[in-house]
PyMOL Python script that loads the backbone (N, CA, C, O; Angstrom):
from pymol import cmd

cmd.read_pdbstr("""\
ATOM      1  N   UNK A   1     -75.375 151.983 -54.720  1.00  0.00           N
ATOM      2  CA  UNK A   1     -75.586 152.204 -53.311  1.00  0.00           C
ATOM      3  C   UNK A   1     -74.552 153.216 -52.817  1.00  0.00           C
ATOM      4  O   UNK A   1     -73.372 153.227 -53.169  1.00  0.00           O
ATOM      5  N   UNK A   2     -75.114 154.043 -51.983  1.00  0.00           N
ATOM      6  CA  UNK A   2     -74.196 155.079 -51.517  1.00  0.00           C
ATOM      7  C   UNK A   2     -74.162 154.857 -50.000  1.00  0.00           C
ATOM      8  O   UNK A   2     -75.055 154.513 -49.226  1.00  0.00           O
ATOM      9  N   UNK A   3     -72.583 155.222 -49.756  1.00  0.00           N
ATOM     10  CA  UNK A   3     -72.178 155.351 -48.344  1.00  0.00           C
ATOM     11  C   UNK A   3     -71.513 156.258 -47.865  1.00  0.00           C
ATOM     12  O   UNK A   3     -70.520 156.682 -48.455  1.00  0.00           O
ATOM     13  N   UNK A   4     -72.024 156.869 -46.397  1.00  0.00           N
ATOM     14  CA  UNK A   4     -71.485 157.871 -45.853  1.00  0.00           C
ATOM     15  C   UNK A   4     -69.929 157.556 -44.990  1.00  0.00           C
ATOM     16  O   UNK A   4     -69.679 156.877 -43.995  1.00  0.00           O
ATOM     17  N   UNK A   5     -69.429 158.044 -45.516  1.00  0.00           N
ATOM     18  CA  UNK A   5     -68.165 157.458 -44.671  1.00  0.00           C
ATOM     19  C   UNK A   5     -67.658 159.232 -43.394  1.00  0.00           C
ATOM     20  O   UNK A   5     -67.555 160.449 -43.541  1.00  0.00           O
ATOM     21  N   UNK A   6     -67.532 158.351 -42.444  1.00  0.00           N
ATOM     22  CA  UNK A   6     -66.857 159.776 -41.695  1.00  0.00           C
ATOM     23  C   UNK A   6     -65.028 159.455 -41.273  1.00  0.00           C
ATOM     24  O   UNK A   6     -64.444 158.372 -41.322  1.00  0.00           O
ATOM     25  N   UNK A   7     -64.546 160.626 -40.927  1.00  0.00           N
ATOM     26  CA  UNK A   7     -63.288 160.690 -40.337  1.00  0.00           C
ATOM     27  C   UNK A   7     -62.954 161.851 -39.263  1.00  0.00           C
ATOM     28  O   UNK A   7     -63.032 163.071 -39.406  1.00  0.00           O
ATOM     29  N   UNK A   8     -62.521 161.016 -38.035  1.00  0.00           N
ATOM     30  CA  UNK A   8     -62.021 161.629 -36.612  1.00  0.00           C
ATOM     31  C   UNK A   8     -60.660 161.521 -36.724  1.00  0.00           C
ATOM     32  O   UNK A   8     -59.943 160.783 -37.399  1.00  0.00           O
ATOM     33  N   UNK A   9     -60.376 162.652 -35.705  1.00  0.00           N
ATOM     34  CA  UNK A   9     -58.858 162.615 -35.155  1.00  0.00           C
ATOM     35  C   UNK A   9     -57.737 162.822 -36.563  1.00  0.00           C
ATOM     36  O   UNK A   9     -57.770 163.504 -37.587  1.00  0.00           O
ATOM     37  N   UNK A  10     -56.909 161.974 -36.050  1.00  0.00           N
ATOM     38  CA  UNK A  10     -55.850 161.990 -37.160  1.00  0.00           C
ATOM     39  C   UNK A  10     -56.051 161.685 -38.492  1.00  0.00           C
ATOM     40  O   UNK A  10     -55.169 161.822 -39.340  1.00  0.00           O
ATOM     41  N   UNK A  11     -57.025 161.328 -38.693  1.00  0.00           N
ATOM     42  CA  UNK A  11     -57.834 160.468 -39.779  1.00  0.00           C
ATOM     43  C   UNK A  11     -58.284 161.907 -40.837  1.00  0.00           C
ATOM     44  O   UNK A  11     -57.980 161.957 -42.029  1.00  0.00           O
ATOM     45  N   UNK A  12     -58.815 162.664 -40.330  1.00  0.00           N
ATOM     46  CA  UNK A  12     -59.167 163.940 -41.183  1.00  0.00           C
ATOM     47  C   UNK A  12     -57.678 164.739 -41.411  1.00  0.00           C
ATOM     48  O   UNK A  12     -57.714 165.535 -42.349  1.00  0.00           O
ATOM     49  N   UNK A  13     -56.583 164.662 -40.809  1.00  0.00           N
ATOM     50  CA  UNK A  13     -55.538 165.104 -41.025  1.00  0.00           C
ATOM     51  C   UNK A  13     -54.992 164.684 -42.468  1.00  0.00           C
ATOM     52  O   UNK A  13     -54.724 165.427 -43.413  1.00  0.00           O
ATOM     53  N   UNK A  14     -54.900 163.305 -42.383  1.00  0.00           N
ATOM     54  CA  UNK A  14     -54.696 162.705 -43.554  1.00  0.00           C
ATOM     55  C   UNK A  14     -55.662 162.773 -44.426  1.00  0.00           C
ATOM     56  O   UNK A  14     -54.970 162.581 -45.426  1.00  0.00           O
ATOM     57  N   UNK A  15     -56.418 162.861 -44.715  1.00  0.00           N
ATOM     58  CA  UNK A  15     -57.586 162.451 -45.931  1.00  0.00           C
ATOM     59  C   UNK A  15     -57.833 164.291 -46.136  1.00  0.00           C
ATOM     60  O   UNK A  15     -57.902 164.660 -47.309  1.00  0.00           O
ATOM     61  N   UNK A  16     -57.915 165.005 -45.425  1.00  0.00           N
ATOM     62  CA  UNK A  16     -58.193 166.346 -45.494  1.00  0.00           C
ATOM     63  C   UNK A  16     -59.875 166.452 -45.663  1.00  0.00           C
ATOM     64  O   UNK A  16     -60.318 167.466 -46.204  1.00  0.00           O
ATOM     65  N   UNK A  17     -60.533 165.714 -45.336  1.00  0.00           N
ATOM     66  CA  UNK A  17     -61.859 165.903 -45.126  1.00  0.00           C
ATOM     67  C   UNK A  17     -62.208 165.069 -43.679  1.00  0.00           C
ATOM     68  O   UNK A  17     -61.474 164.458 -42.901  1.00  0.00           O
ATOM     69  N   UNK A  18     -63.997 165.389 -43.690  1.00  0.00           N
ATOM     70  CA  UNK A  18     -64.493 164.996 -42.035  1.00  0.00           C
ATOM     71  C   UNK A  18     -65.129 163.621 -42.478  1.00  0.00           C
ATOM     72  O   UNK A  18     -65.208 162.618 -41.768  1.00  0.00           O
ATOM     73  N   UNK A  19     -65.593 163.761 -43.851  1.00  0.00           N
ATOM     74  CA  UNK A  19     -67.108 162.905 -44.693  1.00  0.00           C
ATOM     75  C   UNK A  19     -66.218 163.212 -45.826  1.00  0.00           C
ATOM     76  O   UNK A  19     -65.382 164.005 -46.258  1.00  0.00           O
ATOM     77  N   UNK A  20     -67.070 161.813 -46.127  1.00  0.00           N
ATOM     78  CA  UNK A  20     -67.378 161.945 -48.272  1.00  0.00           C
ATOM     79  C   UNK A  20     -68.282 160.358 -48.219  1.00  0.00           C
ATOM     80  O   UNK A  20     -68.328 159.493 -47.344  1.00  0.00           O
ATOM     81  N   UNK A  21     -68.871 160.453 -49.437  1.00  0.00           N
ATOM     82  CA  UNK A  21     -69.552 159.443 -49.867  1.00  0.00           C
ATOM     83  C   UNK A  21     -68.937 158.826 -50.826  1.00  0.00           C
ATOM     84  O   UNK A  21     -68.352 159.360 -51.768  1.00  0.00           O
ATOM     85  N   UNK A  22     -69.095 157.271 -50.532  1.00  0.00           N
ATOM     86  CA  UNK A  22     -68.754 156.294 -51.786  1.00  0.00           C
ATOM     87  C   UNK A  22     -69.762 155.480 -52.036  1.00  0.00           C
ATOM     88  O   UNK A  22     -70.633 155.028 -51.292  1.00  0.00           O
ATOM     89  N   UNK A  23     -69.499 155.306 -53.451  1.00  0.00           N
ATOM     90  CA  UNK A  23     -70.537 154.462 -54.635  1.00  0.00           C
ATOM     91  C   UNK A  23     -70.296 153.340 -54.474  1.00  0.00           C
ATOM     92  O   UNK A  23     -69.168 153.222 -53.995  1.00  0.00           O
ATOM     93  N   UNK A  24     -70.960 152.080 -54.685  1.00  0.00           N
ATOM     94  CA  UNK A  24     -70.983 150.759 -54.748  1.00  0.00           C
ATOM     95  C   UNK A  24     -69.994 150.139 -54.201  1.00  0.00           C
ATOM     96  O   UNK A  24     -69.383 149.362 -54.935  1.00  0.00           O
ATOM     97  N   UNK A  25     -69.601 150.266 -52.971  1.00  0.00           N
ATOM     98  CA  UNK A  25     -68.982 149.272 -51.640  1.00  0.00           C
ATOM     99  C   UNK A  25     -70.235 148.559 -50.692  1.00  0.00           C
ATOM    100  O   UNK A  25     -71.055 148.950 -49.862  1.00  0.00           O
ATOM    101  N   UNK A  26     -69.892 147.399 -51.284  1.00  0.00           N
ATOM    102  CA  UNK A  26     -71.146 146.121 -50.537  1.00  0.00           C
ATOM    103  C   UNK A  26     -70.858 146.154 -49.041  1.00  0.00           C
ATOM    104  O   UNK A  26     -71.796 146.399 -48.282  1.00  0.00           O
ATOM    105  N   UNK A  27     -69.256 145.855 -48.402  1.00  0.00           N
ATOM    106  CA  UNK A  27     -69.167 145.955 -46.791  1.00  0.00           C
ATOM    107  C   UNK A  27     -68.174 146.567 -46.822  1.00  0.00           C
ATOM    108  O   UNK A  27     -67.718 147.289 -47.708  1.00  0.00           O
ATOM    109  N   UNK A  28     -67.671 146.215 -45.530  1.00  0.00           N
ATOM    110  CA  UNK A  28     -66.754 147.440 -45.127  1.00  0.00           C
ATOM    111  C   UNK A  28     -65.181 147.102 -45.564  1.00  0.00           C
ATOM    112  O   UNK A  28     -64.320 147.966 -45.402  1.00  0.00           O
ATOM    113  N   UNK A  29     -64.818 145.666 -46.182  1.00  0.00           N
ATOM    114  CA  UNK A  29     -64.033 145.074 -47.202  1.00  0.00           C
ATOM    115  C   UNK A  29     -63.771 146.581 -48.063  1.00  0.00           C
ATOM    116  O   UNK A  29     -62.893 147.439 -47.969  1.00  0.00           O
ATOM    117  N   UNK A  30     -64.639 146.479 -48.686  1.00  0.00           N
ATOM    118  CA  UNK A  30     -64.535 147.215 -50.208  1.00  0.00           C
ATOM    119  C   UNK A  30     -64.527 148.783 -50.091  1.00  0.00           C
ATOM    120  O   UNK A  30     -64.216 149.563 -50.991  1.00  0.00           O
ATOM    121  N   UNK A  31     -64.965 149.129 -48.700  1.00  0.00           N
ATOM    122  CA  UNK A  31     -65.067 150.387 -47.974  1.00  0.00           C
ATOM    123  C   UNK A  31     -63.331 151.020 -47.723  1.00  0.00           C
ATOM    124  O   UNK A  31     -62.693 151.885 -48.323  1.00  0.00           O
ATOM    125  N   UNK A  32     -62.995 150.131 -46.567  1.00  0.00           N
ATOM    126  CA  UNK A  32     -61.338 150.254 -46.539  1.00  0.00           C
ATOM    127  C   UNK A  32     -60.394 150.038 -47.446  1.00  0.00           C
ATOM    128  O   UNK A  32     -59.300 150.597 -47.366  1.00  0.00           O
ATOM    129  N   UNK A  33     -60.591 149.513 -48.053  1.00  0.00           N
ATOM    130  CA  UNK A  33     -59.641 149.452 -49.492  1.00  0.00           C
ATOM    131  C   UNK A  33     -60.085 150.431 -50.551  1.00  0.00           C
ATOM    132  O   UNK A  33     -59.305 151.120 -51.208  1.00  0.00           O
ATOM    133  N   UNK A  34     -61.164 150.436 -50.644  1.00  0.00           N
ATOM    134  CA  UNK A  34     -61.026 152.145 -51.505  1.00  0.00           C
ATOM    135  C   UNK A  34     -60.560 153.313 -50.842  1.00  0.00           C
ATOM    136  O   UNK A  34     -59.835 154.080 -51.475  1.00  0.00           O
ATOM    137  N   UNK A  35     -60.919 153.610 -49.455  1.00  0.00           N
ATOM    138  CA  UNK A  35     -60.665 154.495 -48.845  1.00  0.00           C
ATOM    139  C   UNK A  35     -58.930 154.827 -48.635  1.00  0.00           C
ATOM    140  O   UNK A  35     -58.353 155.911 -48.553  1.00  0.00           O
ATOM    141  N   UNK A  36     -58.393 153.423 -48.589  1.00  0.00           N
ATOM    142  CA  UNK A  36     -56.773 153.521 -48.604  1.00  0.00           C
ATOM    143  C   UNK A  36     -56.386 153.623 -49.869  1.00  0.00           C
ATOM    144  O   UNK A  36     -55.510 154.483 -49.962  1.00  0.00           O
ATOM    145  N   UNK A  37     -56.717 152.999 -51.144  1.00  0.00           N
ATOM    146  CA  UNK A  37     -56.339 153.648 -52.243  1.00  0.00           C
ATOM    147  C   UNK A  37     -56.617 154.930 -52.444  1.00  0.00           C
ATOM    148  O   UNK A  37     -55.863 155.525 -53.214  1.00  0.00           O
ATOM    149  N   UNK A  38     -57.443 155.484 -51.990  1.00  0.00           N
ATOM    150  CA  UNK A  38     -57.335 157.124 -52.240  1.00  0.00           C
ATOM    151  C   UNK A  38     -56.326 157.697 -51.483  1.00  0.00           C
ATOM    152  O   UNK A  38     -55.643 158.629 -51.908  1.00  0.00           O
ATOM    153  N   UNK A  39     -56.115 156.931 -49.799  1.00  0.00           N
ATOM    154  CA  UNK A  39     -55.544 158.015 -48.987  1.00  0.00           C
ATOM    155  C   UNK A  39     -54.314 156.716 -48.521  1.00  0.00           C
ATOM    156  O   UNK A  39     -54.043 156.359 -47.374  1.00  0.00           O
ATOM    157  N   UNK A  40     -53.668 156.147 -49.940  1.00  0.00           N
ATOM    158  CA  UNK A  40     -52.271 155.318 -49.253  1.00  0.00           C
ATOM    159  C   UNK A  40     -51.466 155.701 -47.572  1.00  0.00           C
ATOM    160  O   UNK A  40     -51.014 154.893 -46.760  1.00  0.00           O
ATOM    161  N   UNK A  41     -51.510 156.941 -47.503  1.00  0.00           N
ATOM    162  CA  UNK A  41     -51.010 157.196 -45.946  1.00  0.00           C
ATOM    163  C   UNK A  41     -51.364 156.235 -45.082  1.00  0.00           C
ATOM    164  O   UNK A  41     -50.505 155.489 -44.611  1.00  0.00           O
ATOM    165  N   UNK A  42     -52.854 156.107 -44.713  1.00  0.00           N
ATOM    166  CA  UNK A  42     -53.386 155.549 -43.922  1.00  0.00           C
ATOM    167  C   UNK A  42     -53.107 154.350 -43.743  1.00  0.00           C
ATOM    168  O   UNK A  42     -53.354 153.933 -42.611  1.00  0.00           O
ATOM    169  N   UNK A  43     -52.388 153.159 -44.944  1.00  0.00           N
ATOM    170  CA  UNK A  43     -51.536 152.181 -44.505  1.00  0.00           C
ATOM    171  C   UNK A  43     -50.886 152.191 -42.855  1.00  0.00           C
ATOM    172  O   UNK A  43     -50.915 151.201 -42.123  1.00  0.00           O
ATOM    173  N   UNK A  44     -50.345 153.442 -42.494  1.00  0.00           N
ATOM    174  CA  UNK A  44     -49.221 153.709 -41.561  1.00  0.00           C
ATOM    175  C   UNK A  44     -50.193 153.713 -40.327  1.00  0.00           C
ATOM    176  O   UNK A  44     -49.672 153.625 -39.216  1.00  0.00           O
ATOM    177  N   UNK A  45     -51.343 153.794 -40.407  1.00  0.00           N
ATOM    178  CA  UNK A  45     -52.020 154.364 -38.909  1.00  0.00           C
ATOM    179  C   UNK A  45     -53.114 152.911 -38.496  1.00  0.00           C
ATOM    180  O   UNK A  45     -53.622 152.049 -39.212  1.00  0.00           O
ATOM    181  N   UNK A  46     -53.145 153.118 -37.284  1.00  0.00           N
ATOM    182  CA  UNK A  46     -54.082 152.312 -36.808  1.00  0.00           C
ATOM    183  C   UNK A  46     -55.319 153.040 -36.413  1.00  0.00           C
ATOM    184  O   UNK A  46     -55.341 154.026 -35.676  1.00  0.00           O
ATOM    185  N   UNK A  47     -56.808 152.210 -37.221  1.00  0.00           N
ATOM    186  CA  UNK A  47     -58.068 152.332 -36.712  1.00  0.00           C
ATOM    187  C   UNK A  47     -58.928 151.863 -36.854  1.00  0.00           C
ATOM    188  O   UNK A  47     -58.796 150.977 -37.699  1.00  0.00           O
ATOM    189  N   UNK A  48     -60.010 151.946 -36.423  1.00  0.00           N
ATOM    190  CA  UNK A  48     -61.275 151.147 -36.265  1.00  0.00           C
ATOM    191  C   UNK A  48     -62.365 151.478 -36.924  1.00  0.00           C
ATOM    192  O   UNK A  48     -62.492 152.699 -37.016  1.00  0.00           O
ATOM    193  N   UNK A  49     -63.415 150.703 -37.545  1.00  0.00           N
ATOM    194  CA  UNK A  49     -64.201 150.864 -38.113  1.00  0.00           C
ATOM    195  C   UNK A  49     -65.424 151.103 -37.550  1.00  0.00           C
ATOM    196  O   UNK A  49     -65.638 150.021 -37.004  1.00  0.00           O
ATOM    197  N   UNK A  50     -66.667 152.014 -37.244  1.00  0.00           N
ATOM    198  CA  UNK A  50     -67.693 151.387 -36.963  1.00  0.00           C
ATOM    199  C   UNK A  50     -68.629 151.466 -38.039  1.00  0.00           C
ATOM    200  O   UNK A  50     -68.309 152.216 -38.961  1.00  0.00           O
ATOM    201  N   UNK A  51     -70.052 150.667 -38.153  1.00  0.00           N
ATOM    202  CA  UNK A  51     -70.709 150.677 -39.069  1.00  0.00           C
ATOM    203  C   UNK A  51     -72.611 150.543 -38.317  1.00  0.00           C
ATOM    204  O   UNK A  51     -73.156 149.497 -37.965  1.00  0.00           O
ATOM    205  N   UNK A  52     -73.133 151.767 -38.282  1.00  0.00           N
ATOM    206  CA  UNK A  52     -74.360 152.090 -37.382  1.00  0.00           C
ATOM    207  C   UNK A  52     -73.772 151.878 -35.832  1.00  0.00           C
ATOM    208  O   UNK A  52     -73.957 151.034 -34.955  1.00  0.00           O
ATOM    209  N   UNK A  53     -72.990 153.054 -35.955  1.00  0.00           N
ATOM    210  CA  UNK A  53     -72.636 153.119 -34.829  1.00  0.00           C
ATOM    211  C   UNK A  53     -72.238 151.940 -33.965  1.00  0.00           C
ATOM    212  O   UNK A  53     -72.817 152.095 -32.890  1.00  0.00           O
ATOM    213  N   UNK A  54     -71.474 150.772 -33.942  1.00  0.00           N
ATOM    214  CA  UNK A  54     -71.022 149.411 -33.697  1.00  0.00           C
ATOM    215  C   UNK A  54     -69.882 149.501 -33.913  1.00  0.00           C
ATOM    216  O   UNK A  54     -69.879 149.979 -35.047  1.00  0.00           O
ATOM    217  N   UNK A  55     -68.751 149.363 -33.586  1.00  0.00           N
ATOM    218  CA  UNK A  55     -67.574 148.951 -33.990  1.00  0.00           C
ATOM    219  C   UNK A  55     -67.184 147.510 -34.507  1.00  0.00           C
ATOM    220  O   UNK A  55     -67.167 146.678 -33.600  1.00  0.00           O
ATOM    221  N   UNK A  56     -66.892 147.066 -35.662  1.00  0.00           N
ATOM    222  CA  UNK A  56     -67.072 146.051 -36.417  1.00  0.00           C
ATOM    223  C   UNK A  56     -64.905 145.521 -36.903  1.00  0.00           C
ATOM    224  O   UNK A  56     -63.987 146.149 -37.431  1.00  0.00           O
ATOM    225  N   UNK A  57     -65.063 143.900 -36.239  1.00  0.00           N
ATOM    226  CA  UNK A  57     -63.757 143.674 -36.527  1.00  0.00           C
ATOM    227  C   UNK A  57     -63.959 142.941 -37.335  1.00  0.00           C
ATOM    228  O   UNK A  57     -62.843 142.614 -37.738  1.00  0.00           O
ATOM    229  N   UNK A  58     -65.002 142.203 -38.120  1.00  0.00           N
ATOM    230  CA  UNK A  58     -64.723 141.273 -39.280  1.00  0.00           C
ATOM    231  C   UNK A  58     -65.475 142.138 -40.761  1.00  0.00           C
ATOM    232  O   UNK A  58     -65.945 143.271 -40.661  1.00  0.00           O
ATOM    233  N   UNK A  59     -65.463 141.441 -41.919  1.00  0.00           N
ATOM    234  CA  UNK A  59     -66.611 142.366 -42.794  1.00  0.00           C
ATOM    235  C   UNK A  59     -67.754 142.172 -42.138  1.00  0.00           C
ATOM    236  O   UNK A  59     -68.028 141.352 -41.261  1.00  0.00           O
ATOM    237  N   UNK A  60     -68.761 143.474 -42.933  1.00  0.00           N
ATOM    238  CA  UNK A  60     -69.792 143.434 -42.304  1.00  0.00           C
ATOM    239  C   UNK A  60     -70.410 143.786 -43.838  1.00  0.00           C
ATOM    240  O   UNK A  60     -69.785 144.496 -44.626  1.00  0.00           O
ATOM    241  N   UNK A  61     -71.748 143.178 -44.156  1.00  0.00           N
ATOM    242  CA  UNK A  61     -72.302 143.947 -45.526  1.00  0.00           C
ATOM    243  C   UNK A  61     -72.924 144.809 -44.697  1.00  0.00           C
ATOM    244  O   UNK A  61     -73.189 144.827 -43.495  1.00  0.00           O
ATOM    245  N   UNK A  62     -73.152 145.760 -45.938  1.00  0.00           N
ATOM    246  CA  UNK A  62     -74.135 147.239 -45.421  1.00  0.00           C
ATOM    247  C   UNK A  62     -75.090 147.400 -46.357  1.00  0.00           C
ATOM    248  O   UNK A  62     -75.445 146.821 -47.384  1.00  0.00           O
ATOM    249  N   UNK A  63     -75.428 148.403 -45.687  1.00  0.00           N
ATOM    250  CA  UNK A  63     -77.164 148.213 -46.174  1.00  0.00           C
ATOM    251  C   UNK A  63     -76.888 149.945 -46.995  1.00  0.00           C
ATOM    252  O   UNK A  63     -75.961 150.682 -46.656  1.00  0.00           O
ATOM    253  N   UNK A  64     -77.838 150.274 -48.002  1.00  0.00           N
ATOM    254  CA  UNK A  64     -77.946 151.643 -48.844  1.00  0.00           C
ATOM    255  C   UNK A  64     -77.783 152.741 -47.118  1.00  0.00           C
ATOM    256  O   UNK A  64     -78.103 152.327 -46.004  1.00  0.00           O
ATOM    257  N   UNK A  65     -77.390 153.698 -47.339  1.00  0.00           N
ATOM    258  CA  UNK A  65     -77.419 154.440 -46.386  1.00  0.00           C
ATOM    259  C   UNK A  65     -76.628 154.235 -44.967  1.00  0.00           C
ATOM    260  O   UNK A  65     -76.299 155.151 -44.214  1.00  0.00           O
ATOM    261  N   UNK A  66     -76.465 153.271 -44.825  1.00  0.00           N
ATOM    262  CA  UNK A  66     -75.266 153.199 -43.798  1.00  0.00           C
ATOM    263  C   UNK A  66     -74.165 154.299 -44.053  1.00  0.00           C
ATOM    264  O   UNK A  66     -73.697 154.853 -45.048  1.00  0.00           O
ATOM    265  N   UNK A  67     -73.931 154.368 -42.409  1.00  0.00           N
ATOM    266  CA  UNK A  67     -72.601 155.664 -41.866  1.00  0.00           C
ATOM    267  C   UNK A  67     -71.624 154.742 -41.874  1.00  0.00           C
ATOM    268  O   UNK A  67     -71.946 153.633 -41.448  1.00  0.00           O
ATOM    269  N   UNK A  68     -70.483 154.898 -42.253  1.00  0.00           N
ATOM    270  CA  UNK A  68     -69.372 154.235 -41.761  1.00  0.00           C
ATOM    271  C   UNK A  68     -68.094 154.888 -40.926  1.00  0.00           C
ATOM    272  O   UNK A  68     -67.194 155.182 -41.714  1.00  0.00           O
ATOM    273  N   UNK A  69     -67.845 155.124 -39.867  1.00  0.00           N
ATOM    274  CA  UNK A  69     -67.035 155.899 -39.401  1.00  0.00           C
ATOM    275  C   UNK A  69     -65.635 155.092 -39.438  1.00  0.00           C
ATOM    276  O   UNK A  69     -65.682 153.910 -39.780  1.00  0.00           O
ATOM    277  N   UNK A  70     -64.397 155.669 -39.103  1.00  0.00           N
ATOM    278  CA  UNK A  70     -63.059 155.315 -39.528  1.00  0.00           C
ATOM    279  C   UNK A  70     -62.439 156.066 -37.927  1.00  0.00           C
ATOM    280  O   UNK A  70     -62.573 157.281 -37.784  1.00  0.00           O
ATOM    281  N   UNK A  71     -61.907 155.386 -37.026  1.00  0.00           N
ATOM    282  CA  UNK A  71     -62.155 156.479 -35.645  1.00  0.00           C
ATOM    283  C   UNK A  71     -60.561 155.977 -35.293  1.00  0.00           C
ATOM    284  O   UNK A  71     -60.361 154.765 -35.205  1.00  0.00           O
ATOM    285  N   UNK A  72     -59.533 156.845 -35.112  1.00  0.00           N
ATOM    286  CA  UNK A  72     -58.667 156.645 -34.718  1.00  0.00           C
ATOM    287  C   UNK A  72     -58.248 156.058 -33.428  1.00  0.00           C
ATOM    288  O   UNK A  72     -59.184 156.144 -32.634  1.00  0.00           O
ATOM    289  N   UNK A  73     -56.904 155.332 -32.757  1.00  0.00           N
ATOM    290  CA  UNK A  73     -57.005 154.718 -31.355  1.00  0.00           C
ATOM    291  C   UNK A  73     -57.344 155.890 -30.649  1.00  0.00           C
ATOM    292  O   UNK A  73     -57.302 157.028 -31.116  1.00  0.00           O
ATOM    293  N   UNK A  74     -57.699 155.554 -29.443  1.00  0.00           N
ATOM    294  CA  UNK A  74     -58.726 156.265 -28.244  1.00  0.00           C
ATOM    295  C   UNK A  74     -57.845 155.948 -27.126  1.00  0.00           C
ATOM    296  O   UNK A  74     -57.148 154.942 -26.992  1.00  0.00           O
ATOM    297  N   UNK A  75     -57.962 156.863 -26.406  1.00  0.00           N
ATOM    298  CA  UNK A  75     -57.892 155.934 -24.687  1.00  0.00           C
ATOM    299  C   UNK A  75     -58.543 156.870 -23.888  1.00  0.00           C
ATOM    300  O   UNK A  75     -58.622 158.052 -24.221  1.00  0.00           O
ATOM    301  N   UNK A  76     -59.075 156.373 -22.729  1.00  0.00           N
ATOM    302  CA  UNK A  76     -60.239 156.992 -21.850  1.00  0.00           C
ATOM    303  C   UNK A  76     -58.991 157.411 -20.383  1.00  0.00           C
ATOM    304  O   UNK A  76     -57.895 156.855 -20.315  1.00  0.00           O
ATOM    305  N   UNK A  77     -59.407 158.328 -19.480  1.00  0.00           N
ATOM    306  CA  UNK A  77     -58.361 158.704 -18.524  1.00  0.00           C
ATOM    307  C   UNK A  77     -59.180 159.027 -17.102  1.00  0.00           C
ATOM    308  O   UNK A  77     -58.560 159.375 -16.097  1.00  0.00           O
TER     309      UNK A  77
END
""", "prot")
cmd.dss("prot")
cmd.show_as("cartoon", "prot")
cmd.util.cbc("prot")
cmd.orient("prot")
């Protein structure tokens, strides 16, 4: 199963990409922990997950084709 993963803000700073796809991550468990073993930095930062556009605070399984975005803190003004 493949997943689209995206990255905003500070998030593409660190990882040096916007997207990439990963192979066989069931939820978003197995999503963030690969994603931080590639990009250990990201330990240091705070952010949020969404998954079909939802912002998701517990695991969530995903389905083939799910987006997963990675969206750094926000604030509205």
């Amino acid at each position: 199963m493949k997943t689209e993963v995206l990255f905003f803000g500070i998030i593409v700073d660190i990882t040096g990409k916007n997207r990439m796809e990963i192979d066989n991550c069931i939820d978003t468990f197995s999503i963030k922990t690969a994603i931080i073993n590639e990009f250990p930095k990201l330990c240091n930062y705070k952010f949020v997950m969404t998954v079909r556009n939802q912002i998701v605070s517990d695991n969530k399984i995903l389905n083939n084709g799910d987006v997963v975005a990675f969206l750094p803190p926000f604030a509205g003004g």
